[in-house]
C-alpha positions as CSV (number, residue, x, y, z in Angstrom):
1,X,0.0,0.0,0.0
2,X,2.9,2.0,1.1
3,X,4.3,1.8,-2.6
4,X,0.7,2.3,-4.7
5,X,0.4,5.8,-2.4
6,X,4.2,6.8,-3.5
7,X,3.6,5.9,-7.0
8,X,0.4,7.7,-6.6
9,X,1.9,10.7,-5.2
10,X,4.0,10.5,-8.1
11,X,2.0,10.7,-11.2
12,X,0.0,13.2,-9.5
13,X,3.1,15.5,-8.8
14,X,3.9,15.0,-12.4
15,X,0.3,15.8,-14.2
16,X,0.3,19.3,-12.1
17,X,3.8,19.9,-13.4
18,X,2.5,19.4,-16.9
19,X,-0.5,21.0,-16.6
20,X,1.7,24.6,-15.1
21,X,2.2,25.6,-18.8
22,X,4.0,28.7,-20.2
23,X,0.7,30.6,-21.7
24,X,0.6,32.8,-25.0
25,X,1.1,36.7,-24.0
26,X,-2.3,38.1,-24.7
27,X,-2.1,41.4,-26.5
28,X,-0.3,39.1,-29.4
29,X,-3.3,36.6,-28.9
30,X,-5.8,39.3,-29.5
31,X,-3.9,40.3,-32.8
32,X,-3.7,37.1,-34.0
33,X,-7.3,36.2,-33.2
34,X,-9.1,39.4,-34.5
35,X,-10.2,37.6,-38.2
36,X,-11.8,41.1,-39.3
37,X,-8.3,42.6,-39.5
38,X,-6.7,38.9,-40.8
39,X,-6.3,37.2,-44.3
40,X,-6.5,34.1,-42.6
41,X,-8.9,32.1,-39.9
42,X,-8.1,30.5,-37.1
43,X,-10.2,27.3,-35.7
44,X,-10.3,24.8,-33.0
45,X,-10.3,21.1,-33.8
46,X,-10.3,18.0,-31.0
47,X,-6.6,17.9,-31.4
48,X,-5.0,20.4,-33.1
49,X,-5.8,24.2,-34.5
50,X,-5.8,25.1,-37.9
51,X,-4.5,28.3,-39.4
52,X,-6.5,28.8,-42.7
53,X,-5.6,31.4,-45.2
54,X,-8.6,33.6,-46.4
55,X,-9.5,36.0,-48.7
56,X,-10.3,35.9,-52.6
57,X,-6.9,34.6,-53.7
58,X,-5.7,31.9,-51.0
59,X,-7.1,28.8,-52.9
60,X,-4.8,30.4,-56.1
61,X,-1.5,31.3,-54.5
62,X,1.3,29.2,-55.1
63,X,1.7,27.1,-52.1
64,X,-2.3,26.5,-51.5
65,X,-1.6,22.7,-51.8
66,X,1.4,23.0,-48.9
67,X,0.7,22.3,-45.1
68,X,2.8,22.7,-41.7
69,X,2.0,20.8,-38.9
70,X,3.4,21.8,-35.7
71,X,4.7,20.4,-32.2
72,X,4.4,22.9,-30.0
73,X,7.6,23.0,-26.5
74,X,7.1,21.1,-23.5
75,X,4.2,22.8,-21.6
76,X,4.0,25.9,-23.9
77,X,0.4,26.6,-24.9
78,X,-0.4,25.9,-28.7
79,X,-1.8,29.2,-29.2
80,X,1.5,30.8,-27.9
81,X,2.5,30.5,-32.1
82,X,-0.6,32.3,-33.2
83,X,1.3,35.0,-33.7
84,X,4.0,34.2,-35.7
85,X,3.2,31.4,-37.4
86,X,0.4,33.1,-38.5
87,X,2.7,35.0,-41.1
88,X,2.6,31.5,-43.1
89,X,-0.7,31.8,-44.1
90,X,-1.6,35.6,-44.1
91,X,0.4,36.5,-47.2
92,X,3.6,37.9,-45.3
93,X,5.8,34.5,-45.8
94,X,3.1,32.8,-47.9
95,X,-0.3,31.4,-48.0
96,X,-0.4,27.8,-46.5
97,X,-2.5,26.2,-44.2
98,X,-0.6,25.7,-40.7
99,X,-1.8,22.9,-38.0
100,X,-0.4,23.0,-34.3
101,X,-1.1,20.0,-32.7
102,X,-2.0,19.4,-28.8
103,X,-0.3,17.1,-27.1
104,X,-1.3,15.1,-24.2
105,X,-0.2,16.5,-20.9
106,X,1.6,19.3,-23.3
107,X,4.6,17.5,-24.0
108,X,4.7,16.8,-27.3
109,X,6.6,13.2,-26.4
110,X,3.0,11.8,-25.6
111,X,2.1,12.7,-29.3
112,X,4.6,11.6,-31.6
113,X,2.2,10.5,-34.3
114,X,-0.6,13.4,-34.0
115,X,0.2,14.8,-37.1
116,X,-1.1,11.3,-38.9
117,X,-4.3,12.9,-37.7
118,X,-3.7,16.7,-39.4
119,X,-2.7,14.9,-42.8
120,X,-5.9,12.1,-42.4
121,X,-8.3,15.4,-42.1
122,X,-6.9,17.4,-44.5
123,X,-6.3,15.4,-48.2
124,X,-6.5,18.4,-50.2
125,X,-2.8,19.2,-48.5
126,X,-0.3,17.4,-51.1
127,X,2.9,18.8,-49.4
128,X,3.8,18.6,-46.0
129,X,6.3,20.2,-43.7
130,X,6.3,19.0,-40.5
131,X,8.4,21.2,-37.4
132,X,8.5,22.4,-33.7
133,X,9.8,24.1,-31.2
134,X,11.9,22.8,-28.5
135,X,10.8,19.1,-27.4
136,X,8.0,19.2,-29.9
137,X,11.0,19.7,-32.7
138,X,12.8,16.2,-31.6
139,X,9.4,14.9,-31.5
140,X,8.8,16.2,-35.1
141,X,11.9,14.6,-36.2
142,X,11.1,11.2,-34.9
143,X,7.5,11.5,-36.9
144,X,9.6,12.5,-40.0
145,X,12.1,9.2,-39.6
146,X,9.1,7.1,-39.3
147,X,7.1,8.4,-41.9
148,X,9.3,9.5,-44.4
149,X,7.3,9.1,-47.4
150,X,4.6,12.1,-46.4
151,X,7.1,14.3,-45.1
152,X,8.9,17.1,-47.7
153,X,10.5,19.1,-45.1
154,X,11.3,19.1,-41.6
155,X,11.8,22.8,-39.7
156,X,13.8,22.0,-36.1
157,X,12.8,25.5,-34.0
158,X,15.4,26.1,-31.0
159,X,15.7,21.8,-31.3
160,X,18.0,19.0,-32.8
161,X,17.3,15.6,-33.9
162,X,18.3,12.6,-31.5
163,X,18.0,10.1,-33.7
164,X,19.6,9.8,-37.2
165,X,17.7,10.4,-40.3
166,X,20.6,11.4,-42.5
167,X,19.7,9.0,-45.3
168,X,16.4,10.8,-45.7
169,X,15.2,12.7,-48.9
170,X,13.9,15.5,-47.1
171,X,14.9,18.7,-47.0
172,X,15.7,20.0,-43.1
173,X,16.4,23.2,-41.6
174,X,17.6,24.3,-38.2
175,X,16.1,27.8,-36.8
176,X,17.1,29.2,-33.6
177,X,18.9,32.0,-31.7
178,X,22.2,33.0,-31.5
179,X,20.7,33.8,-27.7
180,X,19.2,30.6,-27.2
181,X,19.8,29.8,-23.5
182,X,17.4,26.4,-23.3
183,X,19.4,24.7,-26.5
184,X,22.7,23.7,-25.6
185,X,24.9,24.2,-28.2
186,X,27.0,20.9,-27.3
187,X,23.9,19.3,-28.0
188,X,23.1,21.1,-31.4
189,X,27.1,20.6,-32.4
190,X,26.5,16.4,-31.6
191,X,23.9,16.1,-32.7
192,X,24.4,17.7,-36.4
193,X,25.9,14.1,-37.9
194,X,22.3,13.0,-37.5
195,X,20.7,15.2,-40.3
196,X,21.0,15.1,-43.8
197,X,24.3,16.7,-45.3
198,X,22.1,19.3,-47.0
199,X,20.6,20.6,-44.0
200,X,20.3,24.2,-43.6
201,X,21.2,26.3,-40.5
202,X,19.6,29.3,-40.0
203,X,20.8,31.9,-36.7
204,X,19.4,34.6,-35.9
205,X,21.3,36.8,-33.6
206,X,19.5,38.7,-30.5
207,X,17.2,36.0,-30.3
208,X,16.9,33.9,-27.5
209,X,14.8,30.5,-26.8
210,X,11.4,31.9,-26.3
211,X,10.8,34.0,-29.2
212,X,9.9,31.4,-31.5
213,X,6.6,32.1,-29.9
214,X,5.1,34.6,-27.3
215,X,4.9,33.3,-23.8
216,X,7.0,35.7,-21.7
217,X,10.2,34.1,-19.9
218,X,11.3,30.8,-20.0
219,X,13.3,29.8,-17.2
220,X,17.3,29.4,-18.2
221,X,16.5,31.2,-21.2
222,X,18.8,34.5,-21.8
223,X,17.6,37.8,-22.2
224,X,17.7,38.7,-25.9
225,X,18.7,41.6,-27.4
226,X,16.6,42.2,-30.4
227,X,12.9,42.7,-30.0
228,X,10.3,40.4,-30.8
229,X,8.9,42.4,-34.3
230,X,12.7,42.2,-35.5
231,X,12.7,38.4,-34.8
232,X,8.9,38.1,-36.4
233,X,10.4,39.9,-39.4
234,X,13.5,37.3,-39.5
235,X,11.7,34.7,-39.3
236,X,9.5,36.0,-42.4
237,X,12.4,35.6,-44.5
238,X,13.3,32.4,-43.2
239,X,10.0,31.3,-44.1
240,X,9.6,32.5,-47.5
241,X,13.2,31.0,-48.5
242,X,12.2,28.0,-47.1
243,X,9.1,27.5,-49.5
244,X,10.4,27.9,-51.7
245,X,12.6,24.7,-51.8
């Protein structure tokens, strides 16, 4: 009995630390939410939201048939990347349609194949780039080694891959910040011989660990330098160069 009430105790202890989650800043909620001022729509689904272009030309734009499905840190809040993934699908990087998924106990670890769901729901999306941030990025990687064949890119945010999927066809890119206090760059340096030789690496200085989304400090994060609208616009570019692969 003894044992059952420790192991109890336990998993107890460890859904409350799951469920204490970093939350999306609200003013940049509010902007990314308000659709009468957006060219795209965003929507609720049982496990994932969708970011859906609108307006008269997103079903004609070049990358309408192109998806992203996202895996969101350990305990951030989904809608924490409103904000600037949004700029996939409202015309600034592109027009695409952009899925973040919710993971169970919001570590994506716990939902390594949710994107199977996304590309199940969605069969008008032909080409699919699957990414994250953080733990959901190493998660992302492991969905791309074991499902190769639906996978055209793979986008690590602040994250490496673990395992090795340099054989794979797929085109991979590394985004982070050059202050990046969560990513150790040991780790990032090891772990490089695991991606494809063609992988690209893109740094972008200023910016630390927890402005790949908006939701305030993350704890042994640095301070960056550069504010978050410079970063947004950065990662605009990275974005557009990246479709266009």
């Amino acid at each position: 009995m003894a044992v059952l009430g420790l192991i109890g105790v336990v998993v107890i202890g460890f859904i409350v630390w799951a469920n204490w989650i970093y939350q999306a800043e609200p003013e940049k909620l509010l902007i990314a939410s308000d659709e009468t001022k957006n060219d795209f729509r965003i929507s609720e689904k049982t496990d994932y939201w969708e970011i859906t272009p609108t307006g008269s030309d997103a079903q004609s734009t070049k990358y309408n048939d192109t998806g992203l499905i996202f895996y969101p840190g350990a305990k951030v809040e989904p809608k924490a990347y409103f904000y600037k993934l949004s700029d996939l699908s409202n015309g600034q990087a592109g027009k695409i349609k952009v899925f973040i998924t919710k993971p169970t106990l919001n570590l994506a670890v716990f939902g390594i194949n949710q994107a199977d769901k996304v590309i199940q729901d969605h069969p008008e999306v032909k080409k699919w780039i699957i990414g994250g941030h953080s733990l959901g990025g190493a998660m992302s990687c492991e969905y791309a080694r074991n499902h190769a064949e639906k996978v055209s890119q793979l986008w690590l945010f602040g994250s490496y891959c673990g395992s090795d999927i340099s054989n794979l066809n797929i085109n991979v890119s590394l985004i982070h910040g050059a202050l990046d206090g969560v990513l150790s760059p040991q780790k990032l340096a090891e772990n490089r011989k695991n991606l494809p030789p063609t992988a690209s690496d893109f740094q972008i200085e200023g910016m630390n660990h927890a402005q790949v989304g908006n939701y305030g400090t993350q704890s042994g994060d640095n301070e960056p330098t550069k504010n978050d609208e410079d970063v947004r616009n950065e990662m605009i570019k990275i974005f557009s160069q990246l479709l266009s692969k």
